[in-house]
Backbone as CSV, one residue per row, in Angstrom:
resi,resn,N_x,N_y,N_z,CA_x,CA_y,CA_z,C_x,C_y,C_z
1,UNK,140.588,77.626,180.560,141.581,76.989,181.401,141.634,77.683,182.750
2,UNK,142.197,76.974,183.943,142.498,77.149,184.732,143.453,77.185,185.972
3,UNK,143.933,77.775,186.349,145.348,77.511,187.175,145.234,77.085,188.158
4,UNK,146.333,76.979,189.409,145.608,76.011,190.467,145.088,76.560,191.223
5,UNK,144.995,77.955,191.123,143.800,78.788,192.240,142.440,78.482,192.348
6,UNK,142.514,77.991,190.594,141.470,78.049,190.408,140.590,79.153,189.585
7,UNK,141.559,79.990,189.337,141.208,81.511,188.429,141.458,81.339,186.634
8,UNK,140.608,81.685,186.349,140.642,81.519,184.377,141.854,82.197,184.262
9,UNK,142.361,81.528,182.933,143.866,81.891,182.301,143.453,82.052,181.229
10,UNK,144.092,82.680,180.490,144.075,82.466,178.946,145.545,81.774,178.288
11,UNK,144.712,80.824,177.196,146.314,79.535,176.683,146.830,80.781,175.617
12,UNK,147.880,80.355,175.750,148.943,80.775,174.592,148.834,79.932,173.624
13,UNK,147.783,80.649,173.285,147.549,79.909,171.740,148.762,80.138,170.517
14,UNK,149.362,79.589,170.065,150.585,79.767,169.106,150.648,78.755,168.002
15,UNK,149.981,78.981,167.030,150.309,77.994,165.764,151.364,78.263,164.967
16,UNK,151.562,77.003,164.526,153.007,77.042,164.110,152.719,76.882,162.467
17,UNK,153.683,76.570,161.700,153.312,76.668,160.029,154.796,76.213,159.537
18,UNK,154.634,75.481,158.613,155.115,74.818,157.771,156.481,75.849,157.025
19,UNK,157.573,75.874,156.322,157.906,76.617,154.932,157.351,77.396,154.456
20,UNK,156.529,76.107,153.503,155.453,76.704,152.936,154.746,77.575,152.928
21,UNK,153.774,77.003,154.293,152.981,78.037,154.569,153.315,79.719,154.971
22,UNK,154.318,79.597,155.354,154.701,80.556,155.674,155.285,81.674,154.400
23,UNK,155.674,80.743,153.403,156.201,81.613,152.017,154.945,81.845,151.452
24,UNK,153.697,81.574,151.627,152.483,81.606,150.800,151.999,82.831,151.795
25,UNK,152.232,82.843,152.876,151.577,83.975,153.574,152.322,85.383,153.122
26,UNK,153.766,85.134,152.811,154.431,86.237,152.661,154.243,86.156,150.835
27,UNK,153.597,85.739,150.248,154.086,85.830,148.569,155.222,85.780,148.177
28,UNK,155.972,84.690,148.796,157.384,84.654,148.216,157.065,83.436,147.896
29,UNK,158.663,82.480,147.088,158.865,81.103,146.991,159.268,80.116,148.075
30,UNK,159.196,78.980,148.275,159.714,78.686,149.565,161.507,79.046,149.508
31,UNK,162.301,78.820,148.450,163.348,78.839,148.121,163.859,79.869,148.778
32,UNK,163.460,80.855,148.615,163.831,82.157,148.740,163.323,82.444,150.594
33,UNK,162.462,81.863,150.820,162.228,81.878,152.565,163.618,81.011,152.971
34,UNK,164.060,79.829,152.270,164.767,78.689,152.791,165.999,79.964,153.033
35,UNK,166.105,80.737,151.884,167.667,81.330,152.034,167.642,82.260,152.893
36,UNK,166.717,82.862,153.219,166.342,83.649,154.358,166.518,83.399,155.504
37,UNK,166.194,82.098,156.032,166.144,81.455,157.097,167.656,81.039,157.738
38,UNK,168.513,80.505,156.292,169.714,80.387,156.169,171.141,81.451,156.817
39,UNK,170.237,82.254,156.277,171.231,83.883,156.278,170.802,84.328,157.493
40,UNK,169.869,84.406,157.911,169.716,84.942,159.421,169.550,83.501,160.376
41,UNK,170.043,82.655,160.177,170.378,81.611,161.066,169.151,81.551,162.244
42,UNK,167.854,81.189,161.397,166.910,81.229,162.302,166.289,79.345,162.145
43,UNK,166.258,79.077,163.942,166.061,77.799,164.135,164.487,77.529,164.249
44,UNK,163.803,76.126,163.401,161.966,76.131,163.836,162.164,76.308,165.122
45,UNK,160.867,76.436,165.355,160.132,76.016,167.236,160.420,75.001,167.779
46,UNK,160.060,73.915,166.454,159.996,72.178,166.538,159.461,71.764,165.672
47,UNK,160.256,70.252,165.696,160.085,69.507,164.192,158.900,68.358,164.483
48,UNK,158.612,68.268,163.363,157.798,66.566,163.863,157.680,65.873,162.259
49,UNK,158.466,65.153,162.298,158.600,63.779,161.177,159.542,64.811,160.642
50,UNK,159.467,64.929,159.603,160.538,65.713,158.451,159.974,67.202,158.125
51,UNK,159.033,68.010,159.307,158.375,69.240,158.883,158.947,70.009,159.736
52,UNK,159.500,71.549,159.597,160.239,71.859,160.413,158.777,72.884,160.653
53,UNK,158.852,73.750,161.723,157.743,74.277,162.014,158.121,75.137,162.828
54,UNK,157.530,76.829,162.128,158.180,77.978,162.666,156.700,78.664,162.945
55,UNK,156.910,79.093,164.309,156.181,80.551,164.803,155.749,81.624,164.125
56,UNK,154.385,82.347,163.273,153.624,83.343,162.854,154.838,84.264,163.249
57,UNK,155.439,84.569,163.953,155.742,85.854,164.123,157.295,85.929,162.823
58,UNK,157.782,84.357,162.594,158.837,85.256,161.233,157.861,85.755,160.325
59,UNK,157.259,85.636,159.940,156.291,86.663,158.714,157.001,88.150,159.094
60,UNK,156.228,88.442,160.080,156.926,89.884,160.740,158.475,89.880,160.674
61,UNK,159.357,89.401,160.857,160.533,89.150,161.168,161.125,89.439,159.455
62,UNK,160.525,88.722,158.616,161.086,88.507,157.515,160.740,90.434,156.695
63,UNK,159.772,90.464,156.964,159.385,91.920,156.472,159.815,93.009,156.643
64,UNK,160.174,92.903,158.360,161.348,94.207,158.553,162.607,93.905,158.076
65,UNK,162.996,92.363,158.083,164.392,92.272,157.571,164.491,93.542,156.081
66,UNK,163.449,93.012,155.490,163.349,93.046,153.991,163.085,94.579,153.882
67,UNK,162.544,95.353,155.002,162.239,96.517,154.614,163.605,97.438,155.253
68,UNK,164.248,97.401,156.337,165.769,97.794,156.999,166.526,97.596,155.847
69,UNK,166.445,96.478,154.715,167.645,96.155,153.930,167.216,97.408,152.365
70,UNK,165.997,97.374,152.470,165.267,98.393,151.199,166.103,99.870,151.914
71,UNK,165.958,99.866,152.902,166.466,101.375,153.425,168.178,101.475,153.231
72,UNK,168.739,100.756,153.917,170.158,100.951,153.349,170.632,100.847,152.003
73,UNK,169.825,100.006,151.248,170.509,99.975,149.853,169.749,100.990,149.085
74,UNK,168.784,102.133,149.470,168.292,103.043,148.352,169.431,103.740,148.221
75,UNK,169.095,104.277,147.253,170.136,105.682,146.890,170.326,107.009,147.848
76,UNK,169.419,107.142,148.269,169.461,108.240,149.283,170.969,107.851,150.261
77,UNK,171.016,106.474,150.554,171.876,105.770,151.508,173.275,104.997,150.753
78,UNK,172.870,105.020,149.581,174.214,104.560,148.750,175.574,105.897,148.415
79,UNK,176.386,104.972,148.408,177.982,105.644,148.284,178.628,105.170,147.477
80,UNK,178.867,105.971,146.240,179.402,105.415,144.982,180.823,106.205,144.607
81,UNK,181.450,105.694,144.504,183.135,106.419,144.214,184.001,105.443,143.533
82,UNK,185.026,105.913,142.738,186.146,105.098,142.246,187.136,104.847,142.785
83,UNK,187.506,104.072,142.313,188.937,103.098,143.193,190.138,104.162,143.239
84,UNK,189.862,105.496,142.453,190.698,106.759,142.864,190.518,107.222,143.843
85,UNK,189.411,107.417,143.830,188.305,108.453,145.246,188.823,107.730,146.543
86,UNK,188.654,105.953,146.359,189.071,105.166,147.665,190.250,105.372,148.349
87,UNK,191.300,105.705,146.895,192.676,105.528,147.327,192.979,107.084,148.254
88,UNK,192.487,107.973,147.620,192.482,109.255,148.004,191.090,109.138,149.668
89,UNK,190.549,108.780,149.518,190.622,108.797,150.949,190.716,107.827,151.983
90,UNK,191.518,107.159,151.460,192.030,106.430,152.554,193.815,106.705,152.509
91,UNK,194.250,108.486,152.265,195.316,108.515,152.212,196.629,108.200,151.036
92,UNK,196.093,107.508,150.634,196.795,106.697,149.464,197.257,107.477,148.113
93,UNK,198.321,107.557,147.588,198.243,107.670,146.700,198.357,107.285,145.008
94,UNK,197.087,108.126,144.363,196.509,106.735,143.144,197.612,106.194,142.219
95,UNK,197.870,105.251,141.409,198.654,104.797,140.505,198.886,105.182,139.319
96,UNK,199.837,105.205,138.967,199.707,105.816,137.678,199.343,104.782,136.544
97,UNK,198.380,105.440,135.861,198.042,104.365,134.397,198.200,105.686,133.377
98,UNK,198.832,105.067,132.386,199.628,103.559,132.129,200.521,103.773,132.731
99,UNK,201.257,102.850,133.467,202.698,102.893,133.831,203.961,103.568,133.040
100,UNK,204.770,104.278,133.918,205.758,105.083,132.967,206.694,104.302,132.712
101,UNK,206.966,103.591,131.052,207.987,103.172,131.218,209.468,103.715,130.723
């Protein structure tokens, strides 16, 4: 291609992909891409007839989601306490069980 100088360009080549295709690239189900897509409120590129059609780059997108979310929920990063522990630090103080009657 060429611009109007007259000097070679290179096209932005960008293929687009299906659901599908896109859950087959990542080894998931489409289901599970659909809820993905859902939850991070991500719109196709563009539709044509009833195919919605998203940009190569959620693959990437979906992977760091998936790997940022592996990091906060390991254990290294988890915080586990009882509804005593909560009350006590957030000031509170816990209830008595059983109730005195």
């Amino acid at each position: 291609l060429r611009n109007k100088q007259g000097n070679e360009t290179m096209k932005q080549d960008s293929k687009l992909y299906t659901q599908t295709q896109i859950a087959h690239k990542l080894g998931i189900s489409k289901g599970t891409l659909s809820k993905w897509i859902i939850k991070y409120n991500v719109s196709p590129e563009t539709t044509k007839g009833n195919r919605k059609l998203y940009k190569e780059t959620l693959v990437e997108a979906y992977r760091k989601s998936k790997k940022d979310h592996k990091a906060i929920n390991s254990k290294e990063h988890r915080e586990s306490f009882s509804t005593v522990d909560f009350l006590k630090k957030e000031g509170r103080p816990s209830p008595d069980y059983p109730p005195d009657q």
